[in-house]
C-alpha atoms as one frame of an Amber mdcrd trajectory, in Angstrom:
protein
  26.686   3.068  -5.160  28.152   0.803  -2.042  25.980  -0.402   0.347  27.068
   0.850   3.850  24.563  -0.417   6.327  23.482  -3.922   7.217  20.090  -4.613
   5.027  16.792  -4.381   6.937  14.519  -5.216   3.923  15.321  -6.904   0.924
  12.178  -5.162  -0.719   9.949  -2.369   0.232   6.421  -1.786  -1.953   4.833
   1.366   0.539   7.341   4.326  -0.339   5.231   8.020  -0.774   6.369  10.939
  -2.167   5.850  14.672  -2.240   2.809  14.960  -3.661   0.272  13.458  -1.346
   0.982  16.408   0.763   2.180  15.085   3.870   5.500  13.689   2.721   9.010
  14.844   2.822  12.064  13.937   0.631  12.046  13.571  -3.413  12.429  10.296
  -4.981  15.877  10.487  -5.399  16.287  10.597  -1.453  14.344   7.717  -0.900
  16.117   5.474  -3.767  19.563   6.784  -2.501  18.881   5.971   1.146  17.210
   2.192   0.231  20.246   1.748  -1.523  22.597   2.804   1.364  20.175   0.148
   3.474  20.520  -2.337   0.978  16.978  -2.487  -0.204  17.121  -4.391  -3.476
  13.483  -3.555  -4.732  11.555  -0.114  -4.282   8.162   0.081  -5.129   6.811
   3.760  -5.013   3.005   3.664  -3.797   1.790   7.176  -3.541  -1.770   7.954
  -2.390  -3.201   7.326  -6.028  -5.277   9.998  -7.955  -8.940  10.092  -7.885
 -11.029  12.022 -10.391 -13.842  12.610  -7.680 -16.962  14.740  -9.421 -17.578
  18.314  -8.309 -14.056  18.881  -8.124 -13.752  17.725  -5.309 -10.086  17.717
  -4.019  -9.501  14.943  -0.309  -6.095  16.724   0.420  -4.227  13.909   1.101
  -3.494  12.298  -2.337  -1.858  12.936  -5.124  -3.842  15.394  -8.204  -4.946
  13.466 -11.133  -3.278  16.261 -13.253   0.128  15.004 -11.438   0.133  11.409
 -12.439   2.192  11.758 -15.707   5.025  13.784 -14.049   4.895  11.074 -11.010
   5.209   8.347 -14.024   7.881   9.952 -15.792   9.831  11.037 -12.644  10.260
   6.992 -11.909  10.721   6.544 -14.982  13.595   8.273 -15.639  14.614   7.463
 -12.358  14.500   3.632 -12.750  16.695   3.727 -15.863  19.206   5.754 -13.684
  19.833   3.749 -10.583  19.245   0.444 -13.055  22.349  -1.148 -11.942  21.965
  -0.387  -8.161  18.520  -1.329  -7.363  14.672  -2.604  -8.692  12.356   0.291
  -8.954   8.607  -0.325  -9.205   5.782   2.026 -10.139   2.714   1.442  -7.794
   0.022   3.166  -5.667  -1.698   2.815  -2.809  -5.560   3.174  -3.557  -9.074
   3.059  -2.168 -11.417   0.683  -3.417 -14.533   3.531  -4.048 -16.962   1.936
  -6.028 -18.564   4.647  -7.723 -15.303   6.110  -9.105 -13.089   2.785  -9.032
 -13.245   2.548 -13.010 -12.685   6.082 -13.759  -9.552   6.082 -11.498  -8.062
   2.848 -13.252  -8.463   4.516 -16.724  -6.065   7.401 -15.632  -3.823   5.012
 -13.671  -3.476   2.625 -16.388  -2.790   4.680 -19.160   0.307   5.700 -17.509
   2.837   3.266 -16.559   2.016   0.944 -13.488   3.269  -1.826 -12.326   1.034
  -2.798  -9.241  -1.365  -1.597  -6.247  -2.081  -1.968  -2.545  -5.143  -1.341
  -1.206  -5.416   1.303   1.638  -9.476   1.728   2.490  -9.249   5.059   4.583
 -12.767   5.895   4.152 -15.742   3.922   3.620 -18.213   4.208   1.047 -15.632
   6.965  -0.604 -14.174   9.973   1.305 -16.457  12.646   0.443 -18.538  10.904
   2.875 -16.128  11.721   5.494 -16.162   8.387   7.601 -12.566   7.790   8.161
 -11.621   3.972   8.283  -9.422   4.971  11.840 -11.652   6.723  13.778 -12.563
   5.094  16.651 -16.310   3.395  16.801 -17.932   0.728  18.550 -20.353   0.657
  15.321 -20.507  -3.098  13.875 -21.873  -2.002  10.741 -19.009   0.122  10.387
 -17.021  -2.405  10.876 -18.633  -4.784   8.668 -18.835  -2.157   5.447 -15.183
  -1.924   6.186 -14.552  -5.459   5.213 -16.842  -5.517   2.278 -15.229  -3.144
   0.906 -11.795  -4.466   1.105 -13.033  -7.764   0.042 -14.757  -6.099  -3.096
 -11.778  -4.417  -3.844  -9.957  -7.917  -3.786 -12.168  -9.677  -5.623 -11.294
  -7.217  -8.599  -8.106  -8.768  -8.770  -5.643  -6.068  -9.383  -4.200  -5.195
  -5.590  -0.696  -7.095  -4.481  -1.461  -6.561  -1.133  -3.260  -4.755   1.482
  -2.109  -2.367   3.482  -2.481  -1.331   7.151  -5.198  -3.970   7.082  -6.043
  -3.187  11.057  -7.302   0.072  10.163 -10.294   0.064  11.151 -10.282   0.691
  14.924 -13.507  -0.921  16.595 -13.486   0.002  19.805 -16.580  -2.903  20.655
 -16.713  -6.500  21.671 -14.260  -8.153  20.549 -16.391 -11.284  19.393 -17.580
  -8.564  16.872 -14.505  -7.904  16.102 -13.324 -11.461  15.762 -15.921 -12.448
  13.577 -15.834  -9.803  10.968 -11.988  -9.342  10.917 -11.810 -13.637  10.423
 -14.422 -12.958   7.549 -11.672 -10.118   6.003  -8.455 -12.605   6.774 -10.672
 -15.237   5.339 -11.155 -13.486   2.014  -7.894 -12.676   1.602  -5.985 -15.926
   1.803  -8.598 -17.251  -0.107  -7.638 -14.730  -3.102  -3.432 -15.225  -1.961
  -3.333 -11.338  -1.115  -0.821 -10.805   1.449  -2.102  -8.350   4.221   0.785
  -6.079   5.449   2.364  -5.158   8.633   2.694  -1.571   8.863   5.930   0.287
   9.865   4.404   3.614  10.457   2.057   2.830  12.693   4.424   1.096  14.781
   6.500   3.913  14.616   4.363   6.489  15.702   2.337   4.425  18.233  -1.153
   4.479  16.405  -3.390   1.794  17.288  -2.285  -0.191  14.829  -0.658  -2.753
  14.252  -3.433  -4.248  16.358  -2.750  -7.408  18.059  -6.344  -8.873  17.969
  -6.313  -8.451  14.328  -2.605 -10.396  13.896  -3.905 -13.140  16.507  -6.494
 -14.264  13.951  -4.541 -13.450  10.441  -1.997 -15.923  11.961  -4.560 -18.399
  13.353  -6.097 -18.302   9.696  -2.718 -18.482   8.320  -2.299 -15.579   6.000
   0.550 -14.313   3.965   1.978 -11.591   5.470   4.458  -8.574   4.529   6.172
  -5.703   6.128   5.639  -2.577   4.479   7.641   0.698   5.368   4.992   3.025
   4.383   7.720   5.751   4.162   7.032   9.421   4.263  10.102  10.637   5.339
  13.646   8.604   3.558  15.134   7.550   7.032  12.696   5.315   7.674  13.918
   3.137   5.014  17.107   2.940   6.937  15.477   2.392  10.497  17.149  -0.916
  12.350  15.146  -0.120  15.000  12.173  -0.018  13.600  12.315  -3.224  11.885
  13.781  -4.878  14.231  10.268  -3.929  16.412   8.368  -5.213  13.259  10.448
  -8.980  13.626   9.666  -9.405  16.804   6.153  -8.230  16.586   5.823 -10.394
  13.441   7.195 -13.031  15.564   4.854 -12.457  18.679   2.108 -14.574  16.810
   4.321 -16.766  14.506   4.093 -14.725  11.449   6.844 -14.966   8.686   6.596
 -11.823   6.615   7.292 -12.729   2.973  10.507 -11.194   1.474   8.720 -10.010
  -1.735   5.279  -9.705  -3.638   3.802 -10.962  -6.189   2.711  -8.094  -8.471
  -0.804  -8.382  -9.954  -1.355  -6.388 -12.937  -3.308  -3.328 -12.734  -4.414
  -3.644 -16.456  -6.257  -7.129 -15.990  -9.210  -4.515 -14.076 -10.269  -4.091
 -18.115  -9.198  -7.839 -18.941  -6.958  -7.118 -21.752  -4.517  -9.894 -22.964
  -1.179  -7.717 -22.905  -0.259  -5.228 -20.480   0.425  -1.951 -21.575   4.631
  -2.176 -21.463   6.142   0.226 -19.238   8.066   2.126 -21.786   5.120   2.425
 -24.557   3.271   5.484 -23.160   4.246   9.079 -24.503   4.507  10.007 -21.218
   8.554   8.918 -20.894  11.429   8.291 -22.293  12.566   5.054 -19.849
């Protein structure tokens, strides 16, 4: 397929799809149009299953009863466009843990190649305490970066997304001194923390400029994630072009790719499950 547009990414690891609910576009229109852009790696990161007790469903993720049709879907899609572009196999998950080790056995008996860590709730989301809400609460604030640190210490995210989620609306000593602890954790580990395209996009409050100040003042890795629910915004000059210069605003130089840290090490196995020895597809 020929490239037609000047690239904006040379990789993209935050691409949804359908069935978190609140995306638009199949697979195929989000591979075709990072092509067109001249993406040269796509890593699919949908809002990863959770087998939550009770039944209970959080609406915004993907079933757990969906996660060998997601697998195979890439699958068969990554042998396809083979010659055109990179495709990965990710997700972007919580780090819950009371469930954390049920939801890596489903994950990882599919094929996976990698996962970011999104913390939209604390504690877990039955709880109902949405990471973005706005609070002036430092505990809050300070269970939000536990948990993101506990999830890195696991060793099995690449990177974390939207890492500014958490919108403290307090002092911002507070703020300083428990988002410094987070930015300190995470270069210590080498997790890149990730500059988010849709909330720049759509004007949330983040990216947040008091968090960026310090990751650049501690000197972490950094990388710009699309986190695309809709295929154009693969495509969007503008939009990245708004992520450079706000990159550049505090000296930050996004990395062009990630490092992809094994899912499968959570259960410290020696070899990774391959990605084409599941009977879940044919790639």
């Amino acid at each position: 397929m020929t490239q037609t547009n000047t690239p904006i990414l040379i990789a993209n690891y935050h691409t949804h799809t359908t069935r978190c609910g609140h995306a638009r576009g199949c697979e195929r229109d989000y591979i075709e149009q990072a092509i067109r852009a001249g993406v040269r790696i796509l890593g699919f990161a949908d809002h990863a299953p959770y087998p939550f007790p009770d039944g209970y469903n959080s609406g915004f993720r993907m079933r757990v009863e969906q996660t060998a049709d997601y697998t195979e879907t890439l699958c068969a899609l990554r042998e396809e466009y083979k010659q055109d572009i990179e495709i990965y196999i990710g997700y972007e998950t919580e780090y819950y843990p009371d469930f954390f080790s049920d939801a890596m056995q489903n994950l990882c008996a599919y094929p996976v190649d990698y996962l970011i860590l999104g913390q939209h709730f604390l504690e877990n989301e039955i709880t109902k305490i949405y990471s973005g809400a706005p609070t002036d609460d430092e505990g809050r604030l300070s269970a939000y970066v536990d948990q993101i640190s506990a999830g890195l210490s696991t060793g099995v995210f690449s990177c974390v997304a939207h890492p500014d989620l958490l919108h403290f609306t307090g002092d911002n000593a507070i703020y300083e001194t428990q988002m410094r602890r987070l930015c300190e954790n995470a270069k210590r580990l080498d997790i890149p923390l990730e500059i988010n395209f849709l909330g720049l996009k759509e004007h949330r409050h983040y990216p947040c400029d008091r968090f960026w100040q310090i990751a650049a003042d501690v000197g972490n890795s950094v990388i710009f994630g699309c986190d695309a629910h809709t295929p154009d915004m693969l495509s969007d000059f503008g939009l990245f072009q708004s992520a450079a210069a706000y990159a550049e605003r505090f000296g930050l130089h996004p990395q062009k790719t990630l490092t992809l840290r094994d899912p499968h090490s959570f259960f410290k196995k020696t070899t990774p499950i391959s990605n084409c020895q599941t009977v879940c597809c044919n790639c």
